[in-house]
C-alpha positions in Angstrom: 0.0 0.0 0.0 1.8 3.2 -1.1 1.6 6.2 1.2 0.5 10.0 0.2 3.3 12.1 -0.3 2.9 14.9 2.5 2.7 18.6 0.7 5.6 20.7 1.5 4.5 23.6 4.0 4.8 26.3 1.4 2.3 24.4 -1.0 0.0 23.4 2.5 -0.1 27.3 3.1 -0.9 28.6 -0.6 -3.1 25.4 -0.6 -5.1 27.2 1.9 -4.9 30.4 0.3 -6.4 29.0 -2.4 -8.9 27.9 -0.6 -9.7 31.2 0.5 -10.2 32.8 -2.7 -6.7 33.8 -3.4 -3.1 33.5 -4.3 -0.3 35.1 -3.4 3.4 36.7 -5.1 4.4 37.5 -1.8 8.0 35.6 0.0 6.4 33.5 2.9 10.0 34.2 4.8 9.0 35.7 8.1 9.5 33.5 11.3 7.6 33.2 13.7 10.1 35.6 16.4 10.3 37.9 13.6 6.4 38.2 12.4 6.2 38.9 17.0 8.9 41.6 16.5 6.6 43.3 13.5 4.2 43.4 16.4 6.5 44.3 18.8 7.8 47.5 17.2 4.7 48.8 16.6 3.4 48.2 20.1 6.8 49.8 21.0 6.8 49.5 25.0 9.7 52.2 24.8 7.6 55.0 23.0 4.9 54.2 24.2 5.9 54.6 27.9 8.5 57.3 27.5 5.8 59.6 25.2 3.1 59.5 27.7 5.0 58.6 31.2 5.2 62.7 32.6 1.5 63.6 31.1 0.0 60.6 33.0 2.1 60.6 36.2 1.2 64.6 36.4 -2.2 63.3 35.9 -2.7 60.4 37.7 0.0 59.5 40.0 2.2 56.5 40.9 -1.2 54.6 40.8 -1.6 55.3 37.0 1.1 52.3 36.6 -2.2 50.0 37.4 -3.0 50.8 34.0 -1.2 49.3 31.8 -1.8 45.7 33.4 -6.1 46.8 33.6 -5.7 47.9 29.9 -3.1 44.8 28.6 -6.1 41.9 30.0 -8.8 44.1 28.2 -6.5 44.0 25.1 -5.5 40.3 25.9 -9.2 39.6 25.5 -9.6 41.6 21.9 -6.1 39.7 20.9 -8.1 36.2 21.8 -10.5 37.1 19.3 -8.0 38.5 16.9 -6.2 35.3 17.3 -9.5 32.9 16.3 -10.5 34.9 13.0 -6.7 35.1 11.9 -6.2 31.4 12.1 -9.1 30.6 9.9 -8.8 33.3 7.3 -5.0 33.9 6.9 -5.3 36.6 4.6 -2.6 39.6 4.2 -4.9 43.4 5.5 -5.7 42.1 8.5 -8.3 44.0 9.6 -10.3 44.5 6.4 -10.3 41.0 4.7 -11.1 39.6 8.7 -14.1 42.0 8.5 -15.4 41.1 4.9 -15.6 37.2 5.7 -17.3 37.6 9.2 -19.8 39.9 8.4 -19.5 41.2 4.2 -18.2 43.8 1.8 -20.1 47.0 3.1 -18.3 46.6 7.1 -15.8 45.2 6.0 -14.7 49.0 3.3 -15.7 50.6 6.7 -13.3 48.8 8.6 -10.8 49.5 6.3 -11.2 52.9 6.1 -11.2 53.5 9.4 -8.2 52.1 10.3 -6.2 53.1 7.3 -6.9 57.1 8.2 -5.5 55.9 11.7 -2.4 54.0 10.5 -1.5 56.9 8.6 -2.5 59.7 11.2 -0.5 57.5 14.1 3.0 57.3 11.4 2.6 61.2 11.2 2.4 61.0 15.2 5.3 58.8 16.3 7.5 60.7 13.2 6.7 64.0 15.0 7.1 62.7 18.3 10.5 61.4 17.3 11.8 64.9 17.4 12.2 66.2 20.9 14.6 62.2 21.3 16.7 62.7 18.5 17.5 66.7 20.0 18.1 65.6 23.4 20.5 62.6 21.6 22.0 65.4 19.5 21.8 68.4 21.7 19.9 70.8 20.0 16.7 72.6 21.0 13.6 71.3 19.4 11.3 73.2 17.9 8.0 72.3 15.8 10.0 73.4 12.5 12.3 71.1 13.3 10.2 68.1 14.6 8.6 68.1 11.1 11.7 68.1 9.4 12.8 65.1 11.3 9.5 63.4 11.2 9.9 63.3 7.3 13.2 62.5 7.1 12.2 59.4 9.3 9.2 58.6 7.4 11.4 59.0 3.9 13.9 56.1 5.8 11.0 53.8 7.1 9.7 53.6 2.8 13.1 53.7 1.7 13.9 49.8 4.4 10.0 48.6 3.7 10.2 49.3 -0.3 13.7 46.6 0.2 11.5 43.4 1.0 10.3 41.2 3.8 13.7 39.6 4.2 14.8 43.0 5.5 11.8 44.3 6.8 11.9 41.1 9.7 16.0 42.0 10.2 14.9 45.1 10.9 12.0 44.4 13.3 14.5 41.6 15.0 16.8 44.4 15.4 14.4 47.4 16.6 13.3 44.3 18.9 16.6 43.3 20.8 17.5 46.9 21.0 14.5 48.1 22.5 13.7 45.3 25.1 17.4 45.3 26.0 17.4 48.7 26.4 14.1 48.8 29.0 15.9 45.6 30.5 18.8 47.3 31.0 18.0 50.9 31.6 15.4 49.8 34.3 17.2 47.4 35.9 20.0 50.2 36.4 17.4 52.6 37.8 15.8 49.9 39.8 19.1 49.5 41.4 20.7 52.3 41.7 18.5 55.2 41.2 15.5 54.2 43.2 13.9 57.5 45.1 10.6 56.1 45.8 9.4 53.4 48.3 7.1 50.9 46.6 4.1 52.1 48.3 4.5 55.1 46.3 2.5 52.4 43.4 -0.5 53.1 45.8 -0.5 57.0 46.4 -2.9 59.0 44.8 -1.3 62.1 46.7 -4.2 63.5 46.9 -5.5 64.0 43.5 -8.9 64.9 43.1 -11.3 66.1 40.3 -14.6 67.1 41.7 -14.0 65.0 44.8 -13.3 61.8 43.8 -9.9 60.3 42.3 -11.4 57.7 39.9 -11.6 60.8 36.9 -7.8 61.2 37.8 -7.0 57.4 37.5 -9.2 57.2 34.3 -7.2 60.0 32.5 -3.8 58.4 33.6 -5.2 55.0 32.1 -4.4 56.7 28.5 -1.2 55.6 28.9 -2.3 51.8 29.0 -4.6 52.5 25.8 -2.2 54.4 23.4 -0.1 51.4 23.9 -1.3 47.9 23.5 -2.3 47.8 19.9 -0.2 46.6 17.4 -0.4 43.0 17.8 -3.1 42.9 15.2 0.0 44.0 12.5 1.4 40.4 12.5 -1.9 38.9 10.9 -1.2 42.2 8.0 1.5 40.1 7.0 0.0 36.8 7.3 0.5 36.2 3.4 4.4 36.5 4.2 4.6 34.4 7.7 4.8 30.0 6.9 2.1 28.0 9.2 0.0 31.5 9.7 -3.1 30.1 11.1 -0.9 28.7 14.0 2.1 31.2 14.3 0.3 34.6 13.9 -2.3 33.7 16.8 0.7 32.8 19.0 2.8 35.8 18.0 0.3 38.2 18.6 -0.3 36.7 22.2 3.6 36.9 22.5 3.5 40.9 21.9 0.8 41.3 24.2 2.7 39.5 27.3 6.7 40.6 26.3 5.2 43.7 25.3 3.1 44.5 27.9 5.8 43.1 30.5 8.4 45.3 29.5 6.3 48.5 29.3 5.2 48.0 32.8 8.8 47.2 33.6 9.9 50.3 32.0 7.1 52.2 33.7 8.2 51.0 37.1 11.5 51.9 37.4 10.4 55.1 35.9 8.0 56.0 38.8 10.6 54.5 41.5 13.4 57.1 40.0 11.6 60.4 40.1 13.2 62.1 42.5 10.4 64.7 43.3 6.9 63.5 43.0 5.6 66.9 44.2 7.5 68.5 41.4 6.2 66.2 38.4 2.6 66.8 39.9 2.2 70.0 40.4 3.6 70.7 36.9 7.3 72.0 38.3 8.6 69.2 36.7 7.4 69.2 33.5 9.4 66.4 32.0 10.2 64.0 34.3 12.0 61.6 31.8 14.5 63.7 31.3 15.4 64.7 34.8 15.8 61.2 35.4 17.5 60.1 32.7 20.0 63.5 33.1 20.7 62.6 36.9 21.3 58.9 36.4 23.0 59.2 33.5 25.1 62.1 32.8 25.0 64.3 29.8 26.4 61.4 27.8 24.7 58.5 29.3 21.6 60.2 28.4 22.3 60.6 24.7 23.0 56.8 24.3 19.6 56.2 26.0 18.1 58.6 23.5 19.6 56.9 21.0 18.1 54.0 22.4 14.9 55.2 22.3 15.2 56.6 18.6 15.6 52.6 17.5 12.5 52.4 18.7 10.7 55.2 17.5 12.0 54.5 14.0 11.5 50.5 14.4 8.0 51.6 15.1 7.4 53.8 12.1 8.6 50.7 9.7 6.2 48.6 11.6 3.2 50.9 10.6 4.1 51.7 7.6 4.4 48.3 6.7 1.0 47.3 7.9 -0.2 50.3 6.5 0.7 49.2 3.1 -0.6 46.0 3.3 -3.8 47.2 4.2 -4.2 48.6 1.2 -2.9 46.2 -1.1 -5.7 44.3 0.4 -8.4 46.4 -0.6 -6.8 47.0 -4.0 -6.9 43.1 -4.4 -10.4 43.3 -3.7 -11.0 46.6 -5.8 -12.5 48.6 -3.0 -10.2 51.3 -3.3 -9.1 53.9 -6.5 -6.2 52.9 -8.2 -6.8 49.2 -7.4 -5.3 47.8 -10.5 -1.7 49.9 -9.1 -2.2 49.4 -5.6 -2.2 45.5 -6.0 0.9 45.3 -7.8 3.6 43.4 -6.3 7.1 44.0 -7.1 8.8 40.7 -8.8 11.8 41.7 -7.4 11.4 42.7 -3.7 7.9 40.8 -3.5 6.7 43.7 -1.7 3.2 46.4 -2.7 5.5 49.1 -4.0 2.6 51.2 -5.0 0.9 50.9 -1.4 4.1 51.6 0.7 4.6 54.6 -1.4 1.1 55.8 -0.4 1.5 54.4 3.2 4.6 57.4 3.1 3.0 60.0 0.9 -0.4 60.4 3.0 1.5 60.9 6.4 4.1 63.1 4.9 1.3 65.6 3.8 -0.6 64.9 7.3 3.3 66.0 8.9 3.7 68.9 6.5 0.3 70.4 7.2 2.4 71.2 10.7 4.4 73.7 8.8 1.1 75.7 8.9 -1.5 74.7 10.4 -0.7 73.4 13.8 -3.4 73.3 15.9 -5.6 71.3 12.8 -3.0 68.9 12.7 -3.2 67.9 16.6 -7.2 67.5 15.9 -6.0 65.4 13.1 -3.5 63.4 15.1 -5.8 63.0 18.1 -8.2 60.4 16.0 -5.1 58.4 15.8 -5.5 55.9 18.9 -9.3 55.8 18.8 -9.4 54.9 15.3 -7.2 52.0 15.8 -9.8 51.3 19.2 -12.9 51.5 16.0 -11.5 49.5 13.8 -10.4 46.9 16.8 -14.4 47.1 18.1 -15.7 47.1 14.6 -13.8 43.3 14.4 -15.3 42.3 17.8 -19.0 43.1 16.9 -18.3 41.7 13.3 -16.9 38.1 15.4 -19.8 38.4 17.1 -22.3 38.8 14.3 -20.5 35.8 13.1 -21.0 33.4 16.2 -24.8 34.8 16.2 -24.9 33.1 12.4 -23.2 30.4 13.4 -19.9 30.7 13.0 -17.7 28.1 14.7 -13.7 29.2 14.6 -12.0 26.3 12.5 -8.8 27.4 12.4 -6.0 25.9 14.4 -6.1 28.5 17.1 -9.6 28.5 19.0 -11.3 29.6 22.2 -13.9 26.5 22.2 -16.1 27.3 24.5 -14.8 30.6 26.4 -15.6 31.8 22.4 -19.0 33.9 23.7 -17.6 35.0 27.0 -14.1 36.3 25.5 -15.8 38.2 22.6 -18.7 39.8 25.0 -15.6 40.9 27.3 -13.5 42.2 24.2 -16.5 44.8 23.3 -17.6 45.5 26.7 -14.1 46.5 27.3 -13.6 48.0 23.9 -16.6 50.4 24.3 -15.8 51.5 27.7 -11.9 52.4 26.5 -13.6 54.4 23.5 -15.5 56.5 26.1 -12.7 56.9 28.3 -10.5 58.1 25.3 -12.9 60.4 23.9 -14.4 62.0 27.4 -13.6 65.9 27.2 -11.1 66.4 29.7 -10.2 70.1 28.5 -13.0 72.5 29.4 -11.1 75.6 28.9 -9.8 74.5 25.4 -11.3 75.6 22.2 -13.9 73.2 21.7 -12.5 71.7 18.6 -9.7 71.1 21.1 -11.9 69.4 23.9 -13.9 67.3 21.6 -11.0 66.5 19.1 -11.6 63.1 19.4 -15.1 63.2 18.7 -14.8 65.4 16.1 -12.3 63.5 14.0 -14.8 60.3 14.0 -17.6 61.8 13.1 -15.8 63.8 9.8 -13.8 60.4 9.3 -16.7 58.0 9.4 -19.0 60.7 7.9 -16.5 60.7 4.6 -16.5 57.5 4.4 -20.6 57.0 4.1 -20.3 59.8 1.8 -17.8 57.9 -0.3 -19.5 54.3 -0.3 -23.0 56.2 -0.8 -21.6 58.1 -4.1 -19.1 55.8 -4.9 -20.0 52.4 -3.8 -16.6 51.2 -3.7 -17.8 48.0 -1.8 -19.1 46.4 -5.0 -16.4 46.7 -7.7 -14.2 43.3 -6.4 -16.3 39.6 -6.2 -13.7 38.1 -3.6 -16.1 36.4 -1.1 -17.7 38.3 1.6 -19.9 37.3 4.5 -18.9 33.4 3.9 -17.4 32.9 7.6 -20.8 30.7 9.0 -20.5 28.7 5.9 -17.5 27.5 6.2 -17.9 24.8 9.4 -16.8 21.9 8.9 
């Protein structure tokens, strides 16, 4: 009796593809540490923690480090569910082609672009943000002139690395990886030992911050911190086309980015909190930036420039990171022909194996967005502002759309599922999801113009508003005949 020759993995995997509805040009050469370090980067513990650590402790307190592990199990439970449609429909876009199996074309172009406008709007963010680092590494004195300048020039590198391939785009992650955990690793640990000013009760000292009475407003603003971090786990399934065994390895690496991730921003965040010398000084707003005192006194002048440096891996790691799930994004929808310019979008580069098209747009868009900062300052924080909640959207949008799914029938088949904690995971991802979205989009600026206050708000409604506009005029949703809404008839 002759046996049946067992299909290489490559073929197993565009087997499956197939099976899907598709085929793919891409190079299926991204491990499974290196499709975890694409996540990584783009969660970025570093810039994460260092961006928001002196607004949140001003605002909150020592306690306010409570929030990253509150926000990381809400996020752990939206990652579950990430982790269930991914393995069944391993399908480069993430987001978008998860959206038009579980639920159809019209939510699924919403998805899309949704979290497209936030990819974009967070790149133009973390470039900008970059600036004050690379100054303080340097020694010059930022200015907004010269954060834009920098912000380009960083975006301009991050195209130039992604537009190379997926061979060096994983290097690259590895590498922003390594240097980014070592350096919270090693940079805590040194604070932790010898720089420690605070006792650890300190973690449970509100000192006395109250709005109208009661500290819980305090505590919810500080939680920011926790919810302009853990996203990014949902990039590794944007490169699932590019990643061998995806319906097993993505699920596991984007659990992986939530726990190492998570660990060593609340590692970081620690030692942060137990070094400043003056907590009076960073909460009453004498101490304006407390990273840098700390960093200055436990480091020197020069010490402090090769932490900088530290952090600019990370902030430029980061930018690669969205960029390149930005640009699979839309090759996804130009696959599909959901978007303008489909038929340039979807090209793949026989050389690199890469969109080159998309991850020029994926550049171009939050250039502009950056430039607009040469004149227009104030528009482009509003702009900036919807990038978090966007990503929070889209992430919800996917929860609901799981839902709907399960509510048809849908049983997970892929080789990463919840059984039956399915229900109770999903209900928990949106009641957590819709609570965050509240807490992000509160006014917490009364005196601010209200364009400032309700920035938030504002940016959803003219984002989601365009994009009814668009689909109503346009109907963008029906040009493409992949399959849509098929995720209940695929049980086994």
């Amino acid at each position: 009796m002759s046996s049946i020759p067992v299909p290489p993995a490559a073929d197993s995997d565009a087997e499956q593809l197939r099976k899907l509805g598709y085929t793919s040009n891409f190079n299926r050469s991204m491990s499974l540490w290196e499709n975890f370090a694409l996540g990584f980067t783009y969660l970025s513990p570093v810039v994460g923690v260092y961006t928001l650590f002196g607004l949140c402790l001003a605002a909150g307190g020592p306690p306010m480090f409570w929030a990253y592990l509150l926000v990381g199990i809400g996020q752990m439970l939206v990652c579950l569910v990430f982790g269930e449609v991914v393995s069944q429909f391993p399908i480069s876009g993430g987001v978008y082609p998860w959206a038009r199996r579980l639920v159809g074309k019209r939510w699924a172009w919403m998805v899309g672009w949704v979290y497209a406008i936030a990819l974009c709007v967070t790149i133009a963010a973390v470039a900008v943000g970059a600036g004050p680092y690379l100054a303080a590494m340097l020694g010059f004195e930022p200015s907004a002139n010269t954060n834009i300048v920098i912000a380009l020039v960083l975006t301009l590198f991050a195209t130039v690395v992604n537009l190379s391939g997926t061979k060096v785009l994983s290097r690259i992650a590895m590498f922003g990886f390594l240097c980014e955990l070592i350096g919270a690793v090693l940079v805590g640990g040194y604070l932790l030992i010898f720089e420690r000013h605070q006792p650890l009760s300190v973690f449970f000292n509100t000192f006395d911050i109250r709005i109208d009475g009661s500290y819980l407003p305090a505590f919810l603003t500080a939680s920011l911190a926790g919810m302009f971090l853990y996203y990014g786990f949902e990039a590794c399934g944007d490169v699932a086309e590019e990643t061998p065994n995806p319906s097993k390895q993505i699920p596991r690496a984007m659990r992986m980015t939530i726990w190492i991730g998570g660990a060593a921003a609340m590692f970081a965040c620690l030692a942060l909190i137990l070094a400043v010398p003056d907590m009076n000084a960073v909460i009453n707003g004498t101490d304006k930036d407390p990273v840098t005192t700390i960093l200055s006194m436990a480091f020197g002048v020069t010490g402090s420039k090769v932490v900088m440096g530290i952090v600019m891996v990370s902030f430029i790691s980061c930018v690669i990171s969205l960029q390149a799930a930005a640009s699979r994004l839309l090759y996804a929808y130009a696959r599909d022909e959901m978007i303008v310019g489909s038929d340039l979008l979807k090209r793949i580069s026989p050389t690199t194996q890469i969109p080159v098209a998309a991850l020029f747009v994926s550049g171009v868009v939050p250039a502009i967005i950056i430039c607009l900062g040469f004149v227009l300052q104030d528009a482009v924080a509003t702009i900036v502002s919807f990038a978090a909640i966007g990503i929070y959207l889209a992430f919800q949008m996917i929860v609901l759309a799981a839902l709907f799914a399960r509510m048809r029938g849908w049983i997970p088949s892929g080789q990463f599922s919840l059984g039956k904690w399915g229900w109770p995971v999903n209900l928990g991802a949106l009641i957590y999801g819709v609570l965050a979205i509240i807490n992000m989009a509160w006014p917490r600026t009364p005196d601010a113009a209200w364009y400032i206050n309700y920035s938030m708000v504002l940016t959803t409604v003219i984002v989601i508003g365009l994009g009814l506009v668009y689909m109503w005029i346009g109907k963008p949703y029906d040009h493409g005949t992949a399959p849509a809404g098929d995720a209940w008839k695929r049980n086994p």
